[in-house]
N, C-alpha and C positions, 0 to 999 in steps of 0.2 A: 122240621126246618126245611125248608121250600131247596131247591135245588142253588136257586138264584141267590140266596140268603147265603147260602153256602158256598158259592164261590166268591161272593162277597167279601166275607170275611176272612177265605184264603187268602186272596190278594193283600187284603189290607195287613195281614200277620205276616206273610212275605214279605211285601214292601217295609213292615217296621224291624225285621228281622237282617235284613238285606242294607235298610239304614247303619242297623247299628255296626253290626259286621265292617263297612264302610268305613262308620267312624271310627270302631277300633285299627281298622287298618290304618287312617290316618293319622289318629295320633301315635301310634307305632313308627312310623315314618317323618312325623316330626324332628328334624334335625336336633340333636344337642346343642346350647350352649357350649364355645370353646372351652371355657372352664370346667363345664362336666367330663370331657372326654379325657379316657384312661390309654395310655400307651403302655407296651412291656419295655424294660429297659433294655438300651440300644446293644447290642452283642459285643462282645472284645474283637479287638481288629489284630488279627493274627499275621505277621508277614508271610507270605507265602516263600517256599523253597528254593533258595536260590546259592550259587556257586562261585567260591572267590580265587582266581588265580594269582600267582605271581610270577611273570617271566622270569628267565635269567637275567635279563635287562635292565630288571627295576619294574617294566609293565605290571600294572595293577588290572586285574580282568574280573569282572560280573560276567556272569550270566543267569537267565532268569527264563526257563523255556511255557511261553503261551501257546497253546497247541488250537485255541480258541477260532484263529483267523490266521488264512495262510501268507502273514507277513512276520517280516523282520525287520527289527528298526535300530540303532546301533547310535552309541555315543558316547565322544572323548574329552574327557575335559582334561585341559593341560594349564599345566603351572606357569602363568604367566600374567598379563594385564596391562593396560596401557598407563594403571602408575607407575612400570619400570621403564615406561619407553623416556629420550633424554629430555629435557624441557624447553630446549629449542627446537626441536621434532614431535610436537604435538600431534597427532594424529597417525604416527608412524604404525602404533599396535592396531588400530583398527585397519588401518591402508594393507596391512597384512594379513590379517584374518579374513578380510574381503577379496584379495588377489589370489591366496591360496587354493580358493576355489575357483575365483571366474577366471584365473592365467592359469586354468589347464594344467596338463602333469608333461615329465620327460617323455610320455610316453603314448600323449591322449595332447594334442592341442586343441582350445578353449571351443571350439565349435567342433569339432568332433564328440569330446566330451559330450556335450551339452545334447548332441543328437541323439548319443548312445541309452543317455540319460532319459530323455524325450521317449522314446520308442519304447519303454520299460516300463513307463510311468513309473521311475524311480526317483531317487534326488541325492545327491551328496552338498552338504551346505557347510561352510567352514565363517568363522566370526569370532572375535576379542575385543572384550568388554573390559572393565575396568581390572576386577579381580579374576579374573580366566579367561581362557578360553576353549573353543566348543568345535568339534567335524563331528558331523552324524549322517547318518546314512537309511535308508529307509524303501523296502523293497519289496515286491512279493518273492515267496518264497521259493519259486522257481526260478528265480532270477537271478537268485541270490550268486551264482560263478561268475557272472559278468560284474554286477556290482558291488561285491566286496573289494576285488582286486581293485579296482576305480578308487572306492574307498582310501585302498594301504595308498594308492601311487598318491594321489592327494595329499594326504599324511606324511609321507615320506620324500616323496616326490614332484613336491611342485615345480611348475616352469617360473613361475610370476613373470608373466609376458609383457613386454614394455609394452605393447599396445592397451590391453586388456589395465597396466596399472597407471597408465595417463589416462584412461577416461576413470578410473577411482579415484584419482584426484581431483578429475575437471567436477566430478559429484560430490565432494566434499565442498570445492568450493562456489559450486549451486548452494550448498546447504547454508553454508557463511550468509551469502548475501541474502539469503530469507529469511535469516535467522532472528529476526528484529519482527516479522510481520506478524507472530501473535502473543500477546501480551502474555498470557500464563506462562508459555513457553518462556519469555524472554524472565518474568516473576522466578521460576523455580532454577534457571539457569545462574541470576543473579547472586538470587538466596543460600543458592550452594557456596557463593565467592564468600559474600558475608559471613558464613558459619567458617569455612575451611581456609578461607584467604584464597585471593585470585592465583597465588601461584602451588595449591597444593594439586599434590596429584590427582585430589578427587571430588577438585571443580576447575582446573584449568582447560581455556576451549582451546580447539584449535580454531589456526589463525590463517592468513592467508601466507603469511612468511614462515609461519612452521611449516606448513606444506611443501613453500619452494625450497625448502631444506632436505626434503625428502628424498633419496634417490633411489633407485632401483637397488645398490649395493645394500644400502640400510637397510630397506626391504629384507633381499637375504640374509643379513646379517641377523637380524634379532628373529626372523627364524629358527637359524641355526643355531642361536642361544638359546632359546626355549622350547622351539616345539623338537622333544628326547626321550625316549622310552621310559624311561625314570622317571619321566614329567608326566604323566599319561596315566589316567586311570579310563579305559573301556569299557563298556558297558553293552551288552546284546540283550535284548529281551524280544520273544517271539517262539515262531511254528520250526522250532530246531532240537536234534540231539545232541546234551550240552558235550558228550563227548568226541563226537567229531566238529562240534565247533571250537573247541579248545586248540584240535588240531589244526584247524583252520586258524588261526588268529596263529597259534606258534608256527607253524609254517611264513604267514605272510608276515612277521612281526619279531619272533625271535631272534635272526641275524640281526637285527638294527642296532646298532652300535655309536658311540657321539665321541670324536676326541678327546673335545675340549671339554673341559672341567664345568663343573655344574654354578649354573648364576647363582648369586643370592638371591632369594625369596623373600626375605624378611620384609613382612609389609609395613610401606610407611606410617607413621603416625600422623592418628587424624586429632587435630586439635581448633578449638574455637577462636577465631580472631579477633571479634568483636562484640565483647558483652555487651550488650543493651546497644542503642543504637536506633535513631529513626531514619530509612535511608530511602529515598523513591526517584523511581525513574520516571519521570515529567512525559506526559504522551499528551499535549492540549487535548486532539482530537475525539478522548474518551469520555464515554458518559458512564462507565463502570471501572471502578476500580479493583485490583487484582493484588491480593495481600498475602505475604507470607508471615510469620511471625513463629519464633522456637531458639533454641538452643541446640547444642552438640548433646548426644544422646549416650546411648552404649552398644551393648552386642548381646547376641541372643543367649552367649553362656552366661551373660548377670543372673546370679540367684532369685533376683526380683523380677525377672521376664514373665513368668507366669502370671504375678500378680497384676501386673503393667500392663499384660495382655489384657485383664478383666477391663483396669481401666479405662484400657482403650474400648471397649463395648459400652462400659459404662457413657463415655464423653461422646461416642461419635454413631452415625446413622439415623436409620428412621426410628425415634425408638430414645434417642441417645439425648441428653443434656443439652449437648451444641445446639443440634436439628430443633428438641423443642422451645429451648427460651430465646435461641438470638434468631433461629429461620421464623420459626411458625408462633410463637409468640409477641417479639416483638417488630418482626417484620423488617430485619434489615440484612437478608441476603438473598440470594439466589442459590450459595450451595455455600458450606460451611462443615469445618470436618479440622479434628485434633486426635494428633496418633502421635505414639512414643515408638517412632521405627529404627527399629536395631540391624546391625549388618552382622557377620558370621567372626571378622577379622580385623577390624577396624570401626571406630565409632560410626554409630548412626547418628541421629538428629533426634528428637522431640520438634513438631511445627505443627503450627496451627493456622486456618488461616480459611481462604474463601474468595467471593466473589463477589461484588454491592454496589448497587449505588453511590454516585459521586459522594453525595451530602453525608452518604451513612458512612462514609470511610471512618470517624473519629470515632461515632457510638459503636460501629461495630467492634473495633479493635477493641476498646472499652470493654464490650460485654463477653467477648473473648474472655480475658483476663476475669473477670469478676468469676466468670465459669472456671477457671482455672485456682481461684484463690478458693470459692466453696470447697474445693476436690482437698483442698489443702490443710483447712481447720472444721470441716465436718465430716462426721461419717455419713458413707453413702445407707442407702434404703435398705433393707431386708429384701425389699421386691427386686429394686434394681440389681444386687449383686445376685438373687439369683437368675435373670432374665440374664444378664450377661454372662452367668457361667452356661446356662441354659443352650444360649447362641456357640458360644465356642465347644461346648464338646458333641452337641449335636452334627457341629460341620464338620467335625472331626474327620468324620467317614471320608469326606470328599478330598482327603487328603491321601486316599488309596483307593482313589476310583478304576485306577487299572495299573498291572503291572508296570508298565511304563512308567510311574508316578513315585512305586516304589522306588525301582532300579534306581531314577533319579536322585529320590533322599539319601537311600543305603551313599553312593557315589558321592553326592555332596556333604554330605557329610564324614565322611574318609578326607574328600579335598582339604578340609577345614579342621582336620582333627577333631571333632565331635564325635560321642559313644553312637553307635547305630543304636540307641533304646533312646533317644533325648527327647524325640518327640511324644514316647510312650512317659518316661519322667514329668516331661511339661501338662500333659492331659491328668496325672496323676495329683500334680501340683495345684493347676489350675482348680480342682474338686475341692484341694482343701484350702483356698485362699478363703480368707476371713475380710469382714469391715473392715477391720483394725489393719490389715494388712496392708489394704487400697489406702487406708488412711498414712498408715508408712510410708507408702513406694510414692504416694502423690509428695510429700512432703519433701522428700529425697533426693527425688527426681526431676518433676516439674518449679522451678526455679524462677517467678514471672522477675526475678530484680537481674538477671542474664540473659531476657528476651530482645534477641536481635528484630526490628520489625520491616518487612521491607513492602513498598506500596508503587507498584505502574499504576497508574493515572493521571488524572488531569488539576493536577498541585495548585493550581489559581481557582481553581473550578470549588476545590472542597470549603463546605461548610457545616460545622465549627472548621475552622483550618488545622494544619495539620502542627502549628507552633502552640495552639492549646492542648498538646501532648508532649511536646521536649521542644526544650529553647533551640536547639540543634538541629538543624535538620540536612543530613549527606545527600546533595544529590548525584546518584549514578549515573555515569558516561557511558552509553552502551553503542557508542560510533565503533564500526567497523574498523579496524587499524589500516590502511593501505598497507600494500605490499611495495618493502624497501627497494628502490633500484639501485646497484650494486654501479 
């Protein structure tokens, strides 16, 4: 064989050798199909160690030491809310929770503070919400002698500066007069009145004469009836030794003492006002209509939360019932979404509802409900119930993404009297929810013959109109009330 001949057919058995090599490496490299791919199952989610005090005072103390990053972040929640504030003082519990911080302490006035603060790049923020409220504090670790004490004086020691709490009021009633300019807003604002009644505690607005009701003494006054060491559960997590932060918190916190005797708590009851019901706030100017639609719901300790939770994967997102037959099916929304939302202490809602075209106001409502009545006499899919237990316990995790997340549940849950294991119960639960079970809780629960409905848009503009769904039709008043001159 010639020299030439023989490298010849070197090459040529390299190059088919070199081919194939190639292609086994690329089909080695061929991506799987989603359905091929194997995962191990997700690991138990352990609480991490953490420390519960009790002052002499009543003070309930966490702590929870991250050694991770050298901060510390710190927070209070206190037994109060602005359904105990009076109902001619609408605004009162937030005007508080807001002045506590920006009106400065006996001992720091509001721009002092604010400097001290500044130059730390710390924060102490104080606020009250419906069912609580909240000071936390947030700091590097080295910083921490300067800004805890800051911390107590705020807590303990606010000024509420009359400067500092007339412009929180001139901003509350900024918020009034904008309050109409976006529809959703003005929708879920409304819809709250319809389920609860305009005058419950937890949907009535503030107004521009409950504000001038307001004065600096009320101010201090429902302070000093709420915010009480007894009322207080604290929370630290962060780069500390839990035992001389213990000593820190009793040192700045132990003395604190309250005369007067403890408010009721007792939270009001949340109840429906108006079964069924078509009720719309008339906007001509709209070419999209903004719909709510549900019922009064329940609270997270229902036995049935776990399964309710499925259902709610089952009805809603990309993926969900809603999304496929009324978004992407039949083409009559923009966004479109049904949840059974519970509160900890008082009723939640069930509401359903979305975003559409003038014309599609009647089918969409329409295909709402039909999706609501299948949940009701059919059982869901084998696929479906497992893709939605799938989604809830896989997110599971991100429900203890960082200590901070913990502290928070452990705390909120104390607030509320809940077991610290309820969320490890519900993931338990959630595994073993069945067809039959969604088929239960949908029947139980979701109720379309007590669907209150409510629709911002443009009422002349719809077609089918909106009396091819109830002879009745409420229309809502959402003018500003003047404020009364005395």
């Amino acid at each position: 064989m010639s020299k030439k001949l023989f490298s010849w057919l070197s090459l040529a058995l390299l190059t088919i050798l070199l081919s194939f090599t190639i292609r086994l490496a690329a089909v080695a490299d061929t991506p799987k199909h989603y359905t091929e791919l194997e995962f191990p199952p997700l690991p138990e989610i352990q609480l991490p160690e953490y420390n519960r005090y009790e002052l002499d005072n009543g003070m309930v103390v966490y702590l929870l030491e991250d050694r991770d990053l050298p901060l510390i972040n710190g927070t209070a929640l206190i037994r109060t809310g602005s359904r105990f504030e009076p109902a001619n003082k609408v605004g009162l519990a937030q005007i508080t929770g807001a002045v506590m911080r920006s009106g400065g302490t006996q001992n720091h006035p509001p721009a002092e503070l604010n400097t001290i603060l500044e130059q730390k790049a710390a924060s102490v923020e104080t606020s009250i919400g419906t069912a609580s409220g909240n000071a936390s504090f947030s700091t590097l670790t080295e910083d921490l002698d300067t800004v805890f004490p800051l911390f107590t004086e705020v807590l303990r020691q606010p000024a509420f500066d009359s400067e500092k709490l007339a412009i929180a009021l001139k901003q509350q009633q900024g918020a009034i007069a904008r309050r109409n300019d976006d529809p959703k807003a003005i929708a879920s604002r409304e819809f709250d009145k319809i389920i609860y009644g305009e005058t419950s505690p937890y949907s009535r607005t503030i107004e521009y004469q409950t504000l001038a009701n307001i004065s600096r003494q009320n101010v201090v006054d429902f302070y000093q009836t709420y915010v009480r060491p007894e009322s207080i559960i604290l929370g630290i997590v962060g780069d500390f030794d839990s035992e001389a932060m213990i000593k820190r918190v009793q040192d700045a916190f132990g003395d604190w003492q309250v005369d007067t005797s403890l408010p009721a708590l007792e939270p009001p009851v949340a109840t429906q006002k108006y079964d069924q019901g078509l009720f719309v706030v008339n906007r001509p100017k709209l070419t999209q209509s903004n719909i709510f639609m549900g019922h009064i719901g329940g609270q997270f300790d229902s036995p049935d939360y776990p399964a309710l939770s499925v259902l709610n994967e089952v009805l809603n997102g990309f993926g969900g019932r809603l999304f496929d037959e009324v978004r992407s099916r039949q083409g009559l929304a923009y966004s479109v979404y049904g949840s059974w939302s519970p509160n900890y202490d008082f009723d939640g809602v069930f509401v359903a509802g979305g975003q559409t075209q003038t014309n599609n106001t009647v089918p969409f409502i329409k295909s709402i409900i039909a999706e609501i009545e299948k949940l009701r006499t059919n059982l869901i899919t084998e696929k479906e119930l497992a893709n939605a237990k799938e989604s809830i316990l896989n997110s599971f995790v991100f429900n203890f993404q960082n200590p901070n997340q913990t502290l928070s549940r452990l705390m909120r849950y104390e607030y509320y009297d809940y077991p610290e294991d309820f969320i490890f119960e519900y993931q338990k639960q959630v595994k073993s929810t069945t067809e039959e079970d969604i088929l239960k809780v949908a029947q139980e629960h979701l109720q379309p013959d007590k669907l209150a409905t409510l629709i911002v848009g443009n009422n002349q503009a719809m077609n089918p109109p909106l009396s091819s769904l109830a002879k009745e039709i409420n229309i809502v008043d959402v003018s500003i009330p003047k404020l009364e001159r005395g």
